[in-house]
N, C-alpha and C positions, 0 to 999 in steps of 0.2 A: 327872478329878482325884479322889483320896481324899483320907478325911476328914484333918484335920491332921495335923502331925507327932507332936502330945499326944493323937491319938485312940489305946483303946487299941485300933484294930480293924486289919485287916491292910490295905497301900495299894493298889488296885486301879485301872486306869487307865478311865475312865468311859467315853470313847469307844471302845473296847475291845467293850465288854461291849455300847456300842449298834448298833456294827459287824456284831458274831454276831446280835444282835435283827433287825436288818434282815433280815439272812441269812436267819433263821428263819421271818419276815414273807414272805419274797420264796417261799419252797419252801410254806406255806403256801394262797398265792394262784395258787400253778401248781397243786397239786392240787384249789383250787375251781375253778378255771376249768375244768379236767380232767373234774370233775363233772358241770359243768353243759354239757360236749360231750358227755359221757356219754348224754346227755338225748336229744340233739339228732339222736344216731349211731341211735339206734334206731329210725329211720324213713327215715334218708336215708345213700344211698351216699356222696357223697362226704365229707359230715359223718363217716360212719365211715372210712376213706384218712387225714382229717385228725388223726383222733381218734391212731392210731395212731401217725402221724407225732410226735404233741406227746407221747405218751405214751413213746414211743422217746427224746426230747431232755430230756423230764422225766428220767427212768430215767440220760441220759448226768452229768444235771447231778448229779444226787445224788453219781452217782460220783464224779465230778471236784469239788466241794466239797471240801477236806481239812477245812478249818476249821471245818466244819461237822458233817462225820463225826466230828473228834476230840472236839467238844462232844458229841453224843450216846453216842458212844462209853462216856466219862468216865460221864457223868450216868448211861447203862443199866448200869454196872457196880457203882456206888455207891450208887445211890436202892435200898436193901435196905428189908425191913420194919424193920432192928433201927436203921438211921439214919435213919428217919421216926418212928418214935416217940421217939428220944433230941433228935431235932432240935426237935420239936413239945417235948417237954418242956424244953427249953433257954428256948425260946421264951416259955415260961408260967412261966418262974421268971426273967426280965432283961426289964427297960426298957432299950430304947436310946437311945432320946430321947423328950423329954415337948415337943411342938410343935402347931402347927394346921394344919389342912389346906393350905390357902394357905401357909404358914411349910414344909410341906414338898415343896410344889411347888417354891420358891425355891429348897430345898437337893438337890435333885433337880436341877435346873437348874446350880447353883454344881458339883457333883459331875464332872456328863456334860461340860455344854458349858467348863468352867475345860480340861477334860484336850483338848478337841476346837474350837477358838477357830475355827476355819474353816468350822464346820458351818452351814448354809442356816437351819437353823431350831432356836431353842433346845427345851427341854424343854416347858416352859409354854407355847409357840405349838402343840406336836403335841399336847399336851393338850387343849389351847381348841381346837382344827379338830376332834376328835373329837366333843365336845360341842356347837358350831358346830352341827355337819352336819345332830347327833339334833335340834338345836334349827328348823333350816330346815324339817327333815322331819316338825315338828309333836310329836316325842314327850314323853312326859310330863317333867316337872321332875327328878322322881327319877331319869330313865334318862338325861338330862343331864346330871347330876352325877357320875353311873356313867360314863359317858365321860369325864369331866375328870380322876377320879380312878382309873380303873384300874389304871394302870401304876407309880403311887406304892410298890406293892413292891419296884421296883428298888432303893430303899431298902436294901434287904436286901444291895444288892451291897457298900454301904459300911460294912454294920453287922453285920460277920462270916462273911459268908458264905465257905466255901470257895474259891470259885472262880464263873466263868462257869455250868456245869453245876447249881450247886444254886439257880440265877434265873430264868435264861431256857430256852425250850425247850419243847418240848412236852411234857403231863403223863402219866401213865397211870397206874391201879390198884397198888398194890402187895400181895401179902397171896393173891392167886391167877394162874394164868394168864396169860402173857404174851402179848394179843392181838399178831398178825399186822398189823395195823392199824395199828399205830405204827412211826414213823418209821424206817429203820433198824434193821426187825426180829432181823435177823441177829447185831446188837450185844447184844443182851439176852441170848444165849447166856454173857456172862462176867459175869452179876448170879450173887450166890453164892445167890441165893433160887431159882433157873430150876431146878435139880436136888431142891430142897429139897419132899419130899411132900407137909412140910405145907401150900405155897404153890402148887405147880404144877398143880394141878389145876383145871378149870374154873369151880369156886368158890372154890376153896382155904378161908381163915378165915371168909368171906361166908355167906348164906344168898340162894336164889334169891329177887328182888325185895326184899329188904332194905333198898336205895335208897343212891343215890349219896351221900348226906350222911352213912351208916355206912360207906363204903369209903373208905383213907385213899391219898387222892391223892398221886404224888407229891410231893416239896417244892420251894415255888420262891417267884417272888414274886407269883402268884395266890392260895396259900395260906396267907402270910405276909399279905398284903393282907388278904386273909380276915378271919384270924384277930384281926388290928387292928381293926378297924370292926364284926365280929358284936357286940362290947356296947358300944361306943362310937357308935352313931351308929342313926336311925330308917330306914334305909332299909329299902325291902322286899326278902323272900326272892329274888325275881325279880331286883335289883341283886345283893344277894350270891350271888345264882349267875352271874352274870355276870363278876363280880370271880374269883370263886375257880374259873369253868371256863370262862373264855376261851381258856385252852392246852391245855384235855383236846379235842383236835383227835380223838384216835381214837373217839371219842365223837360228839361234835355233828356232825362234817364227816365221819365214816366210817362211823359206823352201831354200833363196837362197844361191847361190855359192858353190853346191851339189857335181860339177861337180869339185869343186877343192878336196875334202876328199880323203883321203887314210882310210885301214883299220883301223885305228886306231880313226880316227873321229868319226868312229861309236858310238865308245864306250865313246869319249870325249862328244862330242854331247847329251846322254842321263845321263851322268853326268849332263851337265849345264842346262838343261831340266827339271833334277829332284829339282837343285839348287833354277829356279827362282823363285817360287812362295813365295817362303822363302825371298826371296829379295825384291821382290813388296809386299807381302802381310805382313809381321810381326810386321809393325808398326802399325797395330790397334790392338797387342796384350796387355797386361796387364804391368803396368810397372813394371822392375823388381829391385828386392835390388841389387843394386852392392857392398856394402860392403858384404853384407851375400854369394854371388856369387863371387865375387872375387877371394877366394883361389879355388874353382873348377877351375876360368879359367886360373890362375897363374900355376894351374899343367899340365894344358892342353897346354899353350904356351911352357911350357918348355920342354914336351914332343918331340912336332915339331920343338922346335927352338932353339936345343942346345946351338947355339954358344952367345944367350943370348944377346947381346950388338948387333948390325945390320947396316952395312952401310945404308944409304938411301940415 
């Protein structure tokens, strides 16, 4: 469900938008698993037969996906440099709502699951399972709260965004060279930046090791999240890379645009590394109580987010 009839933002159908998520999630998790038979193929025959096999049904699914295709489609034809930087500065000149973390996990929830009544599990339970999981497996507080609150950019879907294509999806560099790496490479041939000199070269506007925090990602709601929380809230660099490059899949999960990292990506890099499985993987864990869970996580926002109240 979108925001009311008095919002002034365009109505978008919530379940929708978590419909393609999934999608996105599910094509995701076949190329890590793909991965990691990868591994497994380089020492043993039939491991490689299999490899082949999945990499064959991988390859049919992409195809037969439509809905899937016409999301990247859309997003690789539009995510230009000249609508990431008009986008980012919209951004930094409008409040969309002034709320608290918790208050926008709620409207996140009101959003998705009002438009989608039938769904197994609402917003704030796939939330809490993510955070759940970091929390079973011992990790720090901070990387706790990085799971609860990642996905809180979807926000973005109810607060002007375009469409599906400028939220979800996976992200990539804009500004040079269109790696091979990302999803759907063939689509990126109709971004009007792919013929453009300034952009299409192996650095294009970049400088070699420059560092991913100077290359401007595409836009979505990783870097809408971002962009929320970088002066609003204590977490560490390690969290905000997690937030803002959970979706640069051609990146962490594929190996590319290596040549743009400073030292510092090292270290972000095996951050959002250690993040995803917890991202792809924790919705088939156990549902959890969110009243009984609640005040854990009410201490844990407010740990991170003193200033309590948050533009967005």
């Amino acid at each position: 469900m979108a925001p009311s009839a008095t919002s002034p933002y365009p109505q978008h159908n919530g379940a929708d938008l978590e419909e393609v998520s999934d999608m996105v999630d599910e094509i995701n998790v076949m190329k890590a698993n793909l991965k990691a038979k990868e591994a497994a193929a380089s020492t043993d025959e039939k491991s490689r037969f299999d490899l082949e096999k999945d990499k064959t049904q991988f390859r049919n699914y992409l195809k037969s996906n439509e809905r899937v295709y016409g999301l990247y489609t859309t997003q690789h034809e539009k995510q230009t440099v000249a609508y990431n930087i008009a986008v980012r500065e919209k951004f930094r000149t409008t409040t969309r709502a002034e709320m608290s973390v918790w208050e926008a996990m709620e409207k996140l929830n009101t959003f998705i699951d009002e438009s989608d009544p039938d769904t197994d599990l609402s917003q704030i339970e796939h939330l809490i399972q993510s955070a759940e999981a970091m929390r079973r497996d011992g990790k720090p507080r901070w990387m706790q709260v990085t799971g609860l609150v990642h996905d809180l950019g979807k926000l973005l879907f109810f607060y002007g965004a375009e469409g599906q294509w400028d939220v979800v999806g996976d992200t990539f560099p804009v500004g040079c060279a269109f790696s091979d790496k990302i999803v759907y490479p063939e689509t990126m041939q109709g971004n009007p930046d792919y013929d453009n000199p300034k952009y299409n070269t192996k650095y294009g506007i970049y400088e070699p090791g420059c560092g991913i925090d100077n290359v401007m990602i595409s836009w979505g709601h990783d870097e809408y999240l971002y962009q929320v929380f970088k002066d609003q809230s204590n977490l560490p660099d390690e969290a905000l890379a997690m937030i803002r490059y959970h979706s640069f899949y051609p990146w962490h999960q594929q190996g590319a645009y290596t040549y743009l990292m400073n030292e510092k990506d090292h270290k972000m890099l095996k951050a959002v590394t250690e993040f995803n499985p917890y991202d792809l993987y924790s919705k088939s864990d156990e549902v959890p109580s969110v009243e009984e869970l609640k005040p854990y996580y009410l201490e844990l926002i407010d740990e991170f987010f003193p200033k309590k109240i948050l533009k967005w």
